[in-house]
BALOBA-1460 file (C-alpha; in Angstrom, 3 decimals):
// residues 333
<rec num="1" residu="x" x="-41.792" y="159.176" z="25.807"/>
<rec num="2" residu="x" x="-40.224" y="162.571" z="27.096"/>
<rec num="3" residu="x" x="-39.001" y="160.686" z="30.408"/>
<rec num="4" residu="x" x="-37.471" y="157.681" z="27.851"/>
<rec num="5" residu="x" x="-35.608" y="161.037" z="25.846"/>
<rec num="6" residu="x" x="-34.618" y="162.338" z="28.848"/>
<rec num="7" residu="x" x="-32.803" y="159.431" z="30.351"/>
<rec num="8" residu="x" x="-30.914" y="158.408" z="27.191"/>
<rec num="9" residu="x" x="-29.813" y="162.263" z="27.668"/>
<rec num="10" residu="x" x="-28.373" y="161.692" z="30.690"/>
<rec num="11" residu="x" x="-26.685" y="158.802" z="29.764"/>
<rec num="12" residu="x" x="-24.628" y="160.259" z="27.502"/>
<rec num="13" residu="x" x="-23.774" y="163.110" z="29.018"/>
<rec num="14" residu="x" x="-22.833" y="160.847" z="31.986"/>
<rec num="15" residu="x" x="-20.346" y="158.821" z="29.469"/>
<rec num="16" residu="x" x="-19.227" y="162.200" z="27.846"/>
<rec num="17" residu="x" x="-18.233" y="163.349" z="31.607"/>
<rec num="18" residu="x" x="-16.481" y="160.282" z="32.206"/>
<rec num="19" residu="x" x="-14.747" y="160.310" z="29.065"/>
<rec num="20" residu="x" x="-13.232" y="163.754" z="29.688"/>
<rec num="21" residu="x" x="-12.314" y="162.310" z="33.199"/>
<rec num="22" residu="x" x="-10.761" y="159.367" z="31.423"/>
<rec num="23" residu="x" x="-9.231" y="161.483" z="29.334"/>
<rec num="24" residu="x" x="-7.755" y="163.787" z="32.021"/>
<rec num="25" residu="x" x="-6.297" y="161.139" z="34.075"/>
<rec num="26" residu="x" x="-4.213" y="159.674" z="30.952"/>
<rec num="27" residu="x" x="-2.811" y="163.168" z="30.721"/>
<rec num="28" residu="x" x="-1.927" y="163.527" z="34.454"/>
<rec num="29" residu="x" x="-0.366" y="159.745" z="33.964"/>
<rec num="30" residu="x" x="1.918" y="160.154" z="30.782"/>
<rec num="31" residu="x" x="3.093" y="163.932" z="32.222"/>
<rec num="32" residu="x" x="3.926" y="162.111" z="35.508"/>
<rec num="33" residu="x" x="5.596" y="159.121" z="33.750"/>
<rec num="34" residu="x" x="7.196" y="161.763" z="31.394"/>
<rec num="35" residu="x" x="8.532" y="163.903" z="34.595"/>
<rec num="36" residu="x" x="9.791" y="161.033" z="36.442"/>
<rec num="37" residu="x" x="11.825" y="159.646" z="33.365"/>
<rec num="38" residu="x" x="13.391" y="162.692" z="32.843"/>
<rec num="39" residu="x" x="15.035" y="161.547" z="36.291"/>
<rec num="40" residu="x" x="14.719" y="157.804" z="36.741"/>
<rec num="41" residu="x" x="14.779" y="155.077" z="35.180"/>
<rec num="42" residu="x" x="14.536" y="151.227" z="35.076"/>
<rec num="43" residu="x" x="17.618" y="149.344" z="35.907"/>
<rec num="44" residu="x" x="18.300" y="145.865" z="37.895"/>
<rec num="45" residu="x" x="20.079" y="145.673" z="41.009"/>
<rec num="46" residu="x" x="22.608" y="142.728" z="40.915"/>
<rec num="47" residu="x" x="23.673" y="140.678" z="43.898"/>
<rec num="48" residu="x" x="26.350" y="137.846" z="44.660"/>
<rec num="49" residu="x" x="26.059" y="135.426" z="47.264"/>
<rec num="50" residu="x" x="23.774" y="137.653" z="48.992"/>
<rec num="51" residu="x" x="26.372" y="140.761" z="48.349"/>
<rec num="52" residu="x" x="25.172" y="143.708" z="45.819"/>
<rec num="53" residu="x" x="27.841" y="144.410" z="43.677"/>
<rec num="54" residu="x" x="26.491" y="147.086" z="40.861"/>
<rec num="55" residu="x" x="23.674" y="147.439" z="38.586"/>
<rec num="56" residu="x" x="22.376" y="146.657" z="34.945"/>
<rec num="57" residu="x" x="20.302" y="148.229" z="32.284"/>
<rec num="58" residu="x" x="20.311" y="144.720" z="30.270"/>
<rec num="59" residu="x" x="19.459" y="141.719" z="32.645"/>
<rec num="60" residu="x" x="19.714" y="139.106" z="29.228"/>
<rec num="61" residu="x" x="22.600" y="140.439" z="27.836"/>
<rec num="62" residu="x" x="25.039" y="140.321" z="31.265"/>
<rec num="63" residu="x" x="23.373" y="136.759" z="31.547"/>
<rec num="64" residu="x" x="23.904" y="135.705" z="28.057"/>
<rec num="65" residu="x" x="27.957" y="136.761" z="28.855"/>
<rec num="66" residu="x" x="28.404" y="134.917" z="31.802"/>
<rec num="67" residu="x" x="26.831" y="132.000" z="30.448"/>
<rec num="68" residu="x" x="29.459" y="131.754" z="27.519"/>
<rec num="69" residu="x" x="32.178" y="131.951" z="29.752"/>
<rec num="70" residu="x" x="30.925" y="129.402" z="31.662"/>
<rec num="71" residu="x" x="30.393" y="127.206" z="28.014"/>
<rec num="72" residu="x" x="33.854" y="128.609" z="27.233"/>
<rec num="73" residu="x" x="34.886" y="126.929" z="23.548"/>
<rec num="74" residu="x" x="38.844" y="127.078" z="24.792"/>
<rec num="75" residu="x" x="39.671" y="123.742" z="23.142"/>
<rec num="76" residu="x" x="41.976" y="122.950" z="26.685"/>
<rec num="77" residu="x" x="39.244" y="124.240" z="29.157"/>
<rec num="78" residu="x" x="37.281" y="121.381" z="30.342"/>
<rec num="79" residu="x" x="34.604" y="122.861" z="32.265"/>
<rec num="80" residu="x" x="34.772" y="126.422" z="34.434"/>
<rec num="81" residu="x" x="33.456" y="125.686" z="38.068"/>
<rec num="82" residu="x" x="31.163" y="128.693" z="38.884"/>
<rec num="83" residu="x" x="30.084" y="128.346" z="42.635"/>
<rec num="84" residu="x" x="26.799" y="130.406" z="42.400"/>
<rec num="85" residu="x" x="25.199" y="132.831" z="39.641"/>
<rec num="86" residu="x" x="23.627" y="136.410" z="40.038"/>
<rec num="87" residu="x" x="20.809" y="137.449" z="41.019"/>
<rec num="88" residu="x" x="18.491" y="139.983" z="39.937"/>
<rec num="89" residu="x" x="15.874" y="142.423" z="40.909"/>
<rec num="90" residu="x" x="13.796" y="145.558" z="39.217"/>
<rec num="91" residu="x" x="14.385" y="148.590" z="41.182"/>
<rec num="92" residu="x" x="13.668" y="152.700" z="39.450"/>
<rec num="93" residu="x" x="17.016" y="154.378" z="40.616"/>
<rec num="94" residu="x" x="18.112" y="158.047" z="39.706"/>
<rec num="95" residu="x" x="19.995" y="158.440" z="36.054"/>
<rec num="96" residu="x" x="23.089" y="159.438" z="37.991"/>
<rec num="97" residu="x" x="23.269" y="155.892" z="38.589"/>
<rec num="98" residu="x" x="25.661" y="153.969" z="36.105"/>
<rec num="99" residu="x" x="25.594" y="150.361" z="34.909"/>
<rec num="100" residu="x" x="28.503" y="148.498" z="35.833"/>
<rec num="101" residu="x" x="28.427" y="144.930" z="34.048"/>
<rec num="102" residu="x" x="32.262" y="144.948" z="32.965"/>
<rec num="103" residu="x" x="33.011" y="145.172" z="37.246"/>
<rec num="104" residu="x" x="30.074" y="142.284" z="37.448"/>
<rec num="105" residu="x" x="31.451" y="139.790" z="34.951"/>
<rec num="106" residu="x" x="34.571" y="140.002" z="36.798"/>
<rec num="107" residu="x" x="33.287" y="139.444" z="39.964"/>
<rec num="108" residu="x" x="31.751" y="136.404" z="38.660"/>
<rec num="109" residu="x" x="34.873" y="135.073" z="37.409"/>
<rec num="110" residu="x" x="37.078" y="135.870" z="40.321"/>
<rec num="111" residu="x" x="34.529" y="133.385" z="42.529"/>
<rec num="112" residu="x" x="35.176" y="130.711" z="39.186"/>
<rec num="113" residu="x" x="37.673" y="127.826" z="39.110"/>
<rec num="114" residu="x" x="39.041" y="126.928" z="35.614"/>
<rec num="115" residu="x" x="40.270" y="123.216" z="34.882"/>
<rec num="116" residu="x" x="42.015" y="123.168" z="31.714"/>
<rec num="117" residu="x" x="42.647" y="119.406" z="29.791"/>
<rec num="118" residu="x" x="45.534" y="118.289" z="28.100"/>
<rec num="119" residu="x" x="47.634" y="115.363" z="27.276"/>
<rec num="120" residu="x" x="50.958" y="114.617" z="29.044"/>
<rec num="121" residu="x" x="53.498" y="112.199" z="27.340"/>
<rec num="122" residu="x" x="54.763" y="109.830" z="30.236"/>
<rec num="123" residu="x" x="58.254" y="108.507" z="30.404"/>
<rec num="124" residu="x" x="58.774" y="105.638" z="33.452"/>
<rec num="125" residu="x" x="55.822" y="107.274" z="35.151"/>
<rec num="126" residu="x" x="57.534" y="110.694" z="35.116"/>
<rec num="127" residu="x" x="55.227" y="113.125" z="33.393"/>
<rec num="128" residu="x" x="58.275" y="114.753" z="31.091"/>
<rec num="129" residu="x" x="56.186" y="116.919" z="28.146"/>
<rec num="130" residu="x" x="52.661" y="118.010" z="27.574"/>
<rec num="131" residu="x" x="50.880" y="118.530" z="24.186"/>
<rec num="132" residu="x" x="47.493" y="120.136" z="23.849"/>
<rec num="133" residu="x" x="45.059" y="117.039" z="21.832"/>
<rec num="134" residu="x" x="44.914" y="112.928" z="22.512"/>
<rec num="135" residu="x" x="46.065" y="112.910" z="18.587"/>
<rec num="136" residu="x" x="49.070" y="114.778" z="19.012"/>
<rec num="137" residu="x" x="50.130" y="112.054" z="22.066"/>
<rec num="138" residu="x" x="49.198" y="109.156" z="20.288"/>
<rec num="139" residu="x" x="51.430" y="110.820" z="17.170"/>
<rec num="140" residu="x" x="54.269" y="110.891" z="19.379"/>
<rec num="141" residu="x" x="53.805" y="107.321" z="20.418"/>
<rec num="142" residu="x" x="53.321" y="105.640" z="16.982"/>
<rec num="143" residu="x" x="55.886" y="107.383" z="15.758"/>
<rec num="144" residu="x" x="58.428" y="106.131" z="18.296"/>
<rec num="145" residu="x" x="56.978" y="102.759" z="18.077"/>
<rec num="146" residu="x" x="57.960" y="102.916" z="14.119"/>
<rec num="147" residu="x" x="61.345" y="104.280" z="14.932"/>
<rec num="148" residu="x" x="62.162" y="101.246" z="16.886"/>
<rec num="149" residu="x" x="62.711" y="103.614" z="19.673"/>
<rec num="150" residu="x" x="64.851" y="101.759" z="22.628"/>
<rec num="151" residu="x" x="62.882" y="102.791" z="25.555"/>
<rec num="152" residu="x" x="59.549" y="102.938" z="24.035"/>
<rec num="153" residu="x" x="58.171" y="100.313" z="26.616"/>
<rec num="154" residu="x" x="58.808" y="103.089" z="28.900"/>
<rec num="155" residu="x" x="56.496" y="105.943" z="27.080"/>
<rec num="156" residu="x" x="52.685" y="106.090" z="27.177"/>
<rec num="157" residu="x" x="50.528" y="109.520" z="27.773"/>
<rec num="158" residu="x" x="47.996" y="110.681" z="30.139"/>
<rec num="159" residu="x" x="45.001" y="112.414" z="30.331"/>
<rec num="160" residu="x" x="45.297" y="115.593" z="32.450"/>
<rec num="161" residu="x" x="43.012" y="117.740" z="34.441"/>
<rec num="162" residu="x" x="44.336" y="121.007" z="36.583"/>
<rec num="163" residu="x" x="43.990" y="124.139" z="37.177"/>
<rec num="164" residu="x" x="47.056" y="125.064" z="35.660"/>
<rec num="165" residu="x" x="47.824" y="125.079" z="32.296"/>
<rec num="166" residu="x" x="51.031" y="123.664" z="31.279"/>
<rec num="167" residu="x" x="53.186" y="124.717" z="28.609"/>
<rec num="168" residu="x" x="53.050" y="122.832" z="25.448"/>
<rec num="169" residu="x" x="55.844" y="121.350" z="23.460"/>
<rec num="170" residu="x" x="55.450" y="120.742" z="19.846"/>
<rec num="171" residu="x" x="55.247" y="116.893" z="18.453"/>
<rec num="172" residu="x" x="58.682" y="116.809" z="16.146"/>
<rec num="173" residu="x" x="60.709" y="118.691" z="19.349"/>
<rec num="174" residu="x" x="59.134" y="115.584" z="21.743"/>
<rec num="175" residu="x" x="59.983" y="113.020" z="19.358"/>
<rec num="176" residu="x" x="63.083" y="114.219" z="18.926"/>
<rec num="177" residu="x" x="64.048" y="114.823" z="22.714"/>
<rec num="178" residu="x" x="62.771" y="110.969" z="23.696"/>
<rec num="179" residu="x" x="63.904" y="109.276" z="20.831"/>
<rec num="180" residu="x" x="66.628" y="106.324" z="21.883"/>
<rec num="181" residu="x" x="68.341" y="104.658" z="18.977"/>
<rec num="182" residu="x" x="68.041" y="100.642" z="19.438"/>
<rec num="183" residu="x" x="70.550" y="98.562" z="20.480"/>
<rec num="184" residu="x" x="71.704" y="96.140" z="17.295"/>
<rec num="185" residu="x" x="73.737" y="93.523" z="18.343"/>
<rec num="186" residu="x" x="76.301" y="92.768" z="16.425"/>
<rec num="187" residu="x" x="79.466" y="91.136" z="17.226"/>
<rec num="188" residu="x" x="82.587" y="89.527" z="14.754"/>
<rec num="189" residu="x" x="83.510" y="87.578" z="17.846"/>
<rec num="190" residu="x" x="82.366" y="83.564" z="17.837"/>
<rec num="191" residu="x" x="83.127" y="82.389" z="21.739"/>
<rec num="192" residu="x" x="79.283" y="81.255" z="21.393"/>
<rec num="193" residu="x" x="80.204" y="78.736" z="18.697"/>
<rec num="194" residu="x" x="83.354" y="77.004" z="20.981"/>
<rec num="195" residu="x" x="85.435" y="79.104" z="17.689"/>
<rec num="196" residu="x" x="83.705" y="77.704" z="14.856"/>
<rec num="197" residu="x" x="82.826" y="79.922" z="12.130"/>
<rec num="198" residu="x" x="81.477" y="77.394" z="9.779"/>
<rec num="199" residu="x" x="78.736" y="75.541" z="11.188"/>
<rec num="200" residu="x" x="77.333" y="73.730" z="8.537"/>
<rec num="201" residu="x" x="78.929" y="71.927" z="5.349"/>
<rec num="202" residu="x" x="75.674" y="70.701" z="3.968"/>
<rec num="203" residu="x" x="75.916" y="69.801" z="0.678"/>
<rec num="204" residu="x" x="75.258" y="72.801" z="-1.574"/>
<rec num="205" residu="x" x="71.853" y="72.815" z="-3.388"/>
<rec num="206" residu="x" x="72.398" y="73.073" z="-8.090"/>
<rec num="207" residu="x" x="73.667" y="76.304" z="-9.083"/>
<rec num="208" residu="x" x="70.627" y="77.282" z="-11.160"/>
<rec num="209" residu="x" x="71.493" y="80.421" z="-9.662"/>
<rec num="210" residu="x" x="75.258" y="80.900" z="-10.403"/>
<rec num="211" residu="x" x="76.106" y="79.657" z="-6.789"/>
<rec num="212" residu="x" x="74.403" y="76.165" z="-5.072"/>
<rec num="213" residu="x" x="72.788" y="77.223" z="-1.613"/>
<rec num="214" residu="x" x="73.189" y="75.599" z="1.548"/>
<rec num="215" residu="x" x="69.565" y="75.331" z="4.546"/>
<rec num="216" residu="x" x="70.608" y="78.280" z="6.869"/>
<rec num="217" residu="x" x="68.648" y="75.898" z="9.151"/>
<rec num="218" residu="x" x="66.936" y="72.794" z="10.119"/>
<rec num="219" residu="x" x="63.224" y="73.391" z="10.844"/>
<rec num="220" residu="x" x="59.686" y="73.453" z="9.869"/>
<rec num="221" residu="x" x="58.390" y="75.445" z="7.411"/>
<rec num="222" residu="x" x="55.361" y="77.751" z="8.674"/>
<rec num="223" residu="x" x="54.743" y="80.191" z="5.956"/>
<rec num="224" residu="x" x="55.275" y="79.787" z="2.023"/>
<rec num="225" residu="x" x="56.234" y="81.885" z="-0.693"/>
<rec num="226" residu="x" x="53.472" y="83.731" z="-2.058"/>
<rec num="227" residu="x" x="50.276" y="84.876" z="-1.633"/>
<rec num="228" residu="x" x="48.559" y="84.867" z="1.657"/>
<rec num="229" residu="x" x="45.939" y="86.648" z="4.161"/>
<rec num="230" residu="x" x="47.897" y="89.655" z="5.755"/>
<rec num="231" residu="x" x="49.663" y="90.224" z="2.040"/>
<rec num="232" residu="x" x="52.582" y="88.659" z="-0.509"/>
<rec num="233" residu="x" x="55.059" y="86.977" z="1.226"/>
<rec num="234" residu="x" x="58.358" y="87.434" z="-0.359"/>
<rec num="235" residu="x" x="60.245" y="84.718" z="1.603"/>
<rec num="236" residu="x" x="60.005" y="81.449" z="3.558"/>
<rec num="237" residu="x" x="59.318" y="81.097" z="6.847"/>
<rec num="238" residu="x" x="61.179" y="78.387" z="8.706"/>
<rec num="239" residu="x" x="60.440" y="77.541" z="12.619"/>
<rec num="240" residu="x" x="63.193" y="76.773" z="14.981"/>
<rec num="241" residu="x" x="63.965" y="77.583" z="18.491"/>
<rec num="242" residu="x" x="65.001" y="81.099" z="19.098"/>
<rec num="243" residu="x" x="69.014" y="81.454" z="19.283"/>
<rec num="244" residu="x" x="69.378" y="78.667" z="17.123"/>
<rec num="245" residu="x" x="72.498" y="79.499" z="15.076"/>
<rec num="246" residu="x" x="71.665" y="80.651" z="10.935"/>
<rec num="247" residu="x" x="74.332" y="79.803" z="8.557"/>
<rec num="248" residu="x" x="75.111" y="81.855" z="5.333"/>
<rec num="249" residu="x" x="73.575" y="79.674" z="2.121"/>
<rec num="250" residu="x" x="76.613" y="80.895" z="0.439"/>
<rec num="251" residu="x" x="79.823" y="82.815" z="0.647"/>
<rec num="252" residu="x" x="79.689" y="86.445" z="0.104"/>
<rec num="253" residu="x" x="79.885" y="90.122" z="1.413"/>
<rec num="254" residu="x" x="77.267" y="91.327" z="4.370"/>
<rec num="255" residu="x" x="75.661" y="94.002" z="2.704"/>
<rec num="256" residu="x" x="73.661" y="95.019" z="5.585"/>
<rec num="257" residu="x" x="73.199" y="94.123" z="9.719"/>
<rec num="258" residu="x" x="70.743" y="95.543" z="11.781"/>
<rec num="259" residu="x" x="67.351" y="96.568" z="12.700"/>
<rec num="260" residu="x" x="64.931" y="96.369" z="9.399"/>
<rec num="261" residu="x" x="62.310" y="99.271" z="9.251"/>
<rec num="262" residu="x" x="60.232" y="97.089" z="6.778"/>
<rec num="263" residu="x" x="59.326" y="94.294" z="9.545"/>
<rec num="264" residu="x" x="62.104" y="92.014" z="9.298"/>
<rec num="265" residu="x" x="63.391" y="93.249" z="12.528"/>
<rec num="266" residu="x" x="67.241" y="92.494" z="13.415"/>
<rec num="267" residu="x" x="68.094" y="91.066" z="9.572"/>
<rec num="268" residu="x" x="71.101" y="90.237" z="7.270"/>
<rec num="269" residu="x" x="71.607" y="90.693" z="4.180"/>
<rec num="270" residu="x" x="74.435" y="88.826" z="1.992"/>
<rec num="271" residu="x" x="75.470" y="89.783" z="-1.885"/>
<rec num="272" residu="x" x="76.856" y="86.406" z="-3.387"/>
<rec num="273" residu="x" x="77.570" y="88.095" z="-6.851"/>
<rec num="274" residu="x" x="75.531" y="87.700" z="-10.436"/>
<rec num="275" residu="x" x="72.851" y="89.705" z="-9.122"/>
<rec num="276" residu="x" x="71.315" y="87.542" z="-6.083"/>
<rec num="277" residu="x" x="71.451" y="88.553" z="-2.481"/>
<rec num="278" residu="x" x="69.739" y="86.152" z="0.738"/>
<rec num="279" residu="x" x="68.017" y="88.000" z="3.717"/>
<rec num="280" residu="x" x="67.791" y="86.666" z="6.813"/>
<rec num="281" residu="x" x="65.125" y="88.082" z="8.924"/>
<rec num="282" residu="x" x="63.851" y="88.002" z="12.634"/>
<rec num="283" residu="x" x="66.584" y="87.301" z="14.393"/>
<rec num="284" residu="x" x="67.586" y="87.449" z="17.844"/>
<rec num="285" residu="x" x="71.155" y="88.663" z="17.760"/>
<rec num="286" residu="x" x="73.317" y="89.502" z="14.887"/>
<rec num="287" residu="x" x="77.134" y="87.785" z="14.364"/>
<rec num="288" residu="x" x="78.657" y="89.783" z="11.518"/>
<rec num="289" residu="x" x="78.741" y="93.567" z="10.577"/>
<rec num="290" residu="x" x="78.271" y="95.346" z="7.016"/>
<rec num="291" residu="x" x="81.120" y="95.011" z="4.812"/>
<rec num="292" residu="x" x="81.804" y="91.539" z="6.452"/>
<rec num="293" residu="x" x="83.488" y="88.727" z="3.876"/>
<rec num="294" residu="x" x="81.606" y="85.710" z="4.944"/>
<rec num="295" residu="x" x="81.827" y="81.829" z="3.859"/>
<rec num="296" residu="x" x="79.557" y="79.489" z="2.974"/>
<rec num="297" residu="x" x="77.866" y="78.046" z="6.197"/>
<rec num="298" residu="x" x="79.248" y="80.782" z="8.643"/>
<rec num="299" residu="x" x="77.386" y="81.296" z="11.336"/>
<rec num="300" residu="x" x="76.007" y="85.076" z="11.015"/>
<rec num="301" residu="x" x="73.097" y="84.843" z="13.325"/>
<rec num="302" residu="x" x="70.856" y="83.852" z="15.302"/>
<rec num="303" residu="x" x="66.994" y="82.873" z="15.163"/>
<rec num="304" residu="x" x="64.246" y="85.551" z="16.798"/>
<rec num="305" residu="x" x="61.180" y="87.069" z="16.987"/>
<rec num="306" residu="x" x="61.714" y="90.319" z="16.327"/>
<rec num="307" residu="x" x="59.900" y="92.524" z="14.183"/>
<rec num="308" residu="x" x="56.508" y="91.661" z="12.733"/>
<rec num="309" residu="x" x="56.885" y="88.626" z="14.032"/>
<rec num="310" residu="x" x="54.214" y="86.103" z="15.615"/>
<rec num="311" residu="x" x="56.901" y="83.214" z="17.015"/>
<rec num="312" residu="x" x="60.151" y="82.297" z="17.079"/>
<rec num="313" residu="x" x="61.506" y="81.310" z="13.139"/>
<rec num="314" residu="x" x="63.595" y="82.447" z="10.321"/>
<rec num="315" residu="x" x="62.421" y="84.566" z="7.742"/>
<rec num="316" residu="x" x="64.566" y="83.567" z="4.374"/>
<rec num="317" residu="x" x="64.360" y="85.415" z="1.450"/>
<rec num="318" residu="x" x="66.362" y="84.975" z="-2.068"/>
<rec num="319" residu="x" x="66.282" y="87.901" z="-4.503"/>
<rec num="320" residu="x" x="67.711" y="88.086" z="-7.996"/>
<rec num="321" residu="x" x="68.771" y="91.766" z="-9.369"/>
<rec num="322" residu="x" x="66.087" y="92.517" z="-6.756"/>
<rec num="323" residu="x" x="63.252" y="90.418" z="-7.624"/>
<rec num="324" residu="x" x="62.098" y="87.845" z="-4.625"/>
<rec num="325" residu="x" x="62.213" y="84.214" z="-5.551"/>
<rec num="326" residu="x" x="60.586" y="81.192" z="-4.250"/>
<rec num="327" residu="x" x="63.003" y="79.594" z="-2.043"/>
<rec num="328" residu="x" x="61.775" y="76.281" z="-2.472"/>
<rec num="329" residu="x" x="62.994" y="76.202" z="-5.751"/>
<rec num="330" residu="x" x="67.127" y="75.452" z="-4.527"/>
<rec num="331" residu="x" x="65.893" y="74.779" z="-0.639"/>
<rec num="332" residu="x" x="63.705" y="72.932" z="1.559"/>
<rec num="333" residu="x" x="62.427" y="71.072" z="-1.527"/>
């Protein structure tokens, strides 16, 4: 029994000496670890290519940096080329030793290649303005296209990718700059017509409206007054070879002669008094100006496709004190 006492005695005065020697050599460890921080510390060394170029106390945060330039949000940067990344290592260097990640992230950059994307509007292949988003272009174009612009055959736009940014011009100075008024012909001259005015002396239809109304001309009638699938159709619609000549339905003054921003394309427009006018849409060319006395069966144009047009016909309307009537009721009955 005194040998089992004595052992267990030794025991723990074998753990108590360890202990204190445990103990000890925590000491000696956090006064070394406390001496050599007063005069080093942590940092990463940073390399290039192979090339050191500085040092960094915060590995994530340079990283995190570089990697949102490289993910730049620049609406017109497409993507920034970086031809190799940083590299890191753990190294205990002297607190004289600064961190230097301002003169890092530039170095990083300076080895980058930036391509920036934008939009450049395109007149006969000749890249002539640049605007920043594929909306803007297509703006530009649809806007021309509704302006009847003369050369707008000759416009698109292009996607663009450099290295160099271009200067942007805004939408309204573009439009204005490539604009081209169309041509509308328009002639009081008749050489076409061997120097006949009057071209037709069809029998005029009743006068239910004040006047009787002659066929401006012969043809086939494709579309009716009315109702139908792309929307009310406030005229007639007569097919006939284009440049076949249109006579006036009745004397009267031109009231207008040109290009129609409504669809009608190259159009005329005749006031015979009492409140009714006759349009004359589509056509190819145009034979009398505004302000132009004309007679009954005059030739004042000729038949087209222009406009909103699918084919080659007439598109006749009759209005009274503005409202559109059914043709068919005086014509093509």
């Amino acid at each position: 029994m005194f040998k089992i006492l004595k052992s267990i005695k030794n025991i723990f005065v074998h753990i108590r000496t360890s202990l204190k020697f445990i103990f000890l050599i925590l000491i000696a460890t956090t006064l070394i670890v406390g001496i050599i921080s007063l005069f080093y510390r942590p940092m990463y060394s940073v390399t290039l290519n192979g090339e050191f170029i500085g040092y960094t106390t915060n590995k994530s945060k340079l990283q995190n940096r570089i990697n949102e330039y490289i993910q730049n949000g620049d609406k017109n940067i497409a993507f920034i080329d970086i031809q190799s990344l940083p590299e890191y290592k753990l190294c205990l260097l002297k607190r004289e030793n600064a961190s230097n990640d301002d003169k890092i992230f530039e170095k990083v950059k300076a080895q980058g290649t930036t391509y920036y994307e934008y939009y450049a509007i395109v007149e006969d292949d000749e890249e002539k303005y640049y605007v920043s988003s594929k909306n803007e272009a297509e703006e530009i174009i649809n806007d021309l296209k509704e302006k009847k612009s003369r050369n707008i055959s000759d416009i698109a736009y292009t996607q663009v990718h450099s290295t160099e940014l271009k200067d942007f011009t805004d939408k309204d100075t573009v439009i204005s700059k490539l604009y081209e008024k169309p041509i509308v012909v328009a002639s009081s001259g008749y050489s076409s017509y061997s120097g006949k005015k009057i071209i037709s002396n069809a029998k005029p239809s009743s006068a239910v409206l004040g006047i009787g109304l002659i066929k401006p001309v012969s043809g086939t009638i494709t579309s009716r007054f009315g109702a139908r699938a792309s929307g009310n159709h406030k005229g007639l619609d007569i097919a006939a070879p284009t440049g076949t000549t249109v006579a006036a339905s009745a004397g009267g003054t031109v009231i207008f002669s040109g290009w129609d921003s409504y669809g009608l394309g190259y159009c005329v427009r005749i006031s015979h008094g009492n409140g009714v006018v006759t349009a004359y849409g589509h056509c190819s060319k145009l034979y009398v100006t505004k302000g132009e006395t004309v007679s009954q069966g005059q030739a004042i144009a000729a038949v087209g496709s222009t406009g909103n047009s699918t084919g080659s016909h007439l598109h006749l309307e009759i209005r009274v004190n503005g409202t559109p009537q059914n043709p068919q009721l005086y014509l093509y009955k």
